[in-house]
C-alpha positions in Angstrom: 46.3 122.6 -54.5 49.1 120.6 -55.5 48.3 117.0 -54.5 51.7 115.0 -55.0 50.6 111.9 -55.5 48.0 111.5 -52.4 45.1 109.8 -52.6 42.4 112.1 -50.8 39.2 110.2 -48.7 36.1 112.3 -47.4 33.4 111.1 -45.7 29.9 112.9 -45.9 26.2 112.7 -44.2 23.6 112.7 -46.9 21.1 114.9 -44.5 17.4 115.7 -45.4 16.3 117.4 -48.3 19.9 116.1 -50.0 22.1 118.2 -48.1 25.7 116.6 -47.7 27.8 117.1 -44.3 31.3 116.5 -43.8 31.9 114.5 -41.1 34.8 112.6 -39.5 36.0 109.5 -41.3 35.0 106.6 -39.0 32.8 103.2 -39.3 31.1 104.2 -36.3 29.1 107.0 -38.3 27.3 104.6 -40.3 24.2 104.2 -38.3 20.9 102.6 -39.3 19.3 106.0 -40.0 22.2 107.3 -42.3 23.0 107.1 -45.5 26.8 107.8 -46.2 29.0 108.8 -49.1 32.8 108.2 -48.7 34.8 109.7 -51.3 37.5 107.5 -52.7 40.5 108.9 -54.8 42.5 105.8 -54.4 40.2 104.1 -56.2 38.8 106.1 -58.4 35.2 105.3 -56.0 32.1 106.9 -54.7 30.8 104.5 -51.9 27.2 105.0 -51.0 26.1 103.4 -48.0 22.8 103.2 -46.5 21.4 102.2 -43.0 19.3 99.1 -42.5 16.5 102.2 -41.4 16.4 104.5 -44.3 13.6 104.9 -46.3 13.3 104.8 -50.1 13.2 108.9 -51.0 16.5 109.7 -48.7 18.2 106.3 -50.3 17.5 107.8 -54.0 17.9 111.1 -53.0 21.4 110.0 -51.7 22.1 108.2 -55.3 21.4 111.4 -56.5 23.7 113.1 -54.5 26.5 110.6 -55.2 26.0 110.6 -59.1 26.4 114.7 -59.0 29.8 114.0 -56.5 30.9 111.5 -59.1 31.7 113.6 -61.8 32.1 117.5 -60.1 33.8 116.5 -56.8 33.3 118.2 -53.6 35.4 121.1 -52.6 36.8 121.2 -48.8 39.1 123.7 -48.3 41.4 124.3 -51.3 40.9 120.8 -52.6 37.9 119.7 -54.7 38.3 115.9 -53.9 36.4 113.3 -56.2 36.6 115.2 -59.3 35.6 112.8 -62.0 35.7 109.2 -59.6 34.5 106.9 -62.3 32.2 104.3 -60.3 29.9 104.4 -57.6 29.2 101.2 -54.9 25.9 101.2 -53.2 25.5 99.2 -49.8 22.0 98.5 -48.3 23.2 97.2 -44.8 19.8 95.3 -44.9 21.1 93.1 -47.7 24.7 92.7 -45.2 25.2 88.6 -44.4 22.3 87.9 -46.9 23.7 88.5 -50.4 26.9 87.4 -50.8 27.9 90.4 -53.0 26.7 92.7 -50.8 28.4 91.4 -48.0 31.9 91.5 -49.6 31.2 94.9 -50.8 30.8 95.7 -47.1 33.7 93.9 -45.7 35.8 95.6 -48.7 34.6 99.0 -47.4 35.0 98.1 -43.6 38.8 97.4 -44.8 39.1 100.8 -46.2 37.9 102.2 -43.0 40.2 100.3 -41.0 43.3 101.6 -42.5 45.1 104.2 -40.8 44.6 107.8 -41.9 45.9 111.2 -41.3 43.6 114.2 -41.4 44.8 117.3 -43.0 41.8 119.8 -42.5 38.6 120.4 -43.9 37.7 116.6 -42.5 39.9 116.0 -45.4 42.4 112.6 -45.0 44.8 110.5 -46.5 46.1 107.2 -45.7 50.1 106.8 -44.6 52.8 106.6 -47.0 53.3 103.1 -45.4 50.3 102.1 -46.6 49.6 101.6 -50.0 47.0 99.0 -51.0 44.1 98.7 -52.3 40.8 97.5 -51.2 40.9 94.4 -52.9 43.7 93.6 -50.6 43.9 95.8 -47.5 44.3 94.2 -44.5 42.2 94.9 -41.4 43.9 97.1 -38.8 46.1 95.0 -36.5 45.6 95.6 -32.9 48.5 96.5 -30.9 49.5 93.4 -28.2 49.1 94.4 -24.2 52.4 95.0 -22.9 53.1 93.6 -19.7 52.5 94.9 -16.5 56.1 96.1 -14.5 57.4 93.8 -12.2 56.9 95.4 -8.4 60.4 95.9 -7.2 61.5 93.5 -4.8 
């Protein structure tokens, strides 16, 4: 697959037993019970994070998981996206408000999943051309003003 110059972003469901799940890329999937791996071409990133509920053996077994997507990738579709990411960032949303690393780790990856993305298949995405920023500096997504209601004639 020819990528021309897009950055690719999957999100998966570490399930039991190790098994990853595509899913759809949204913050709202990251649940207390989950642990999530969001794969980052922009950045050259493996996030890992992991609900304030999950126990220790899914937690590693989801580091494991990540370590193996960091250097093979994942293949949806035609595309093996993550093929040698070079770093992975773990997130215990216990530690979230409490550590102040943790915490802007979080808010970093809140920002990536605020940005506006287009999904091209296999729960693949990529973000806008009009967007091209990095975490380090992504805004969060602006909400759209109310418009005014019409005037009744009169």
């Amino acid at each position: 697959m020819i990528r021309q110059g897009k950055s690719y972003f999957l999100m998966l469901d570490v399930l039991e037993g190790g098994i990853v799940n595509p899913i759809e890329f949204n913050a709202s999937n990251l649940q207390p019970e989950r642990s999530i791996l969001i794969m980052d071409e922009e950045t050259q990133t493996v996030w890992l994070w992991h609900g304030a509920k999950r126990a220790l053996v899914p937690r590693r077994m989801a580091l494991r998981q990540a370590e193996s997507l960091k250097g093979h990738g994942y293949q949806a579709g035609n595309a093996i996206v993550g093929r040698d990411l070079s770093k992975i960032v773990e997130i215990d949303a216990r530690k979230i408000g409490r550590e102040p690393e943790t915490t802007e780790l979080n808010d970093r990856l809140m920002a990536l999943l605020n940005r506006n993305f287009t999904n091209i298949g296999h729960f693949l995405h990529v973000v806008g051309d009009e967007q091209r920023e990095t975490p380090n500096s992504l805004p969060m997504k602006q909400k759209e003003a109310p418009k005014p209601a019409p005037m009744p004639p009169g």
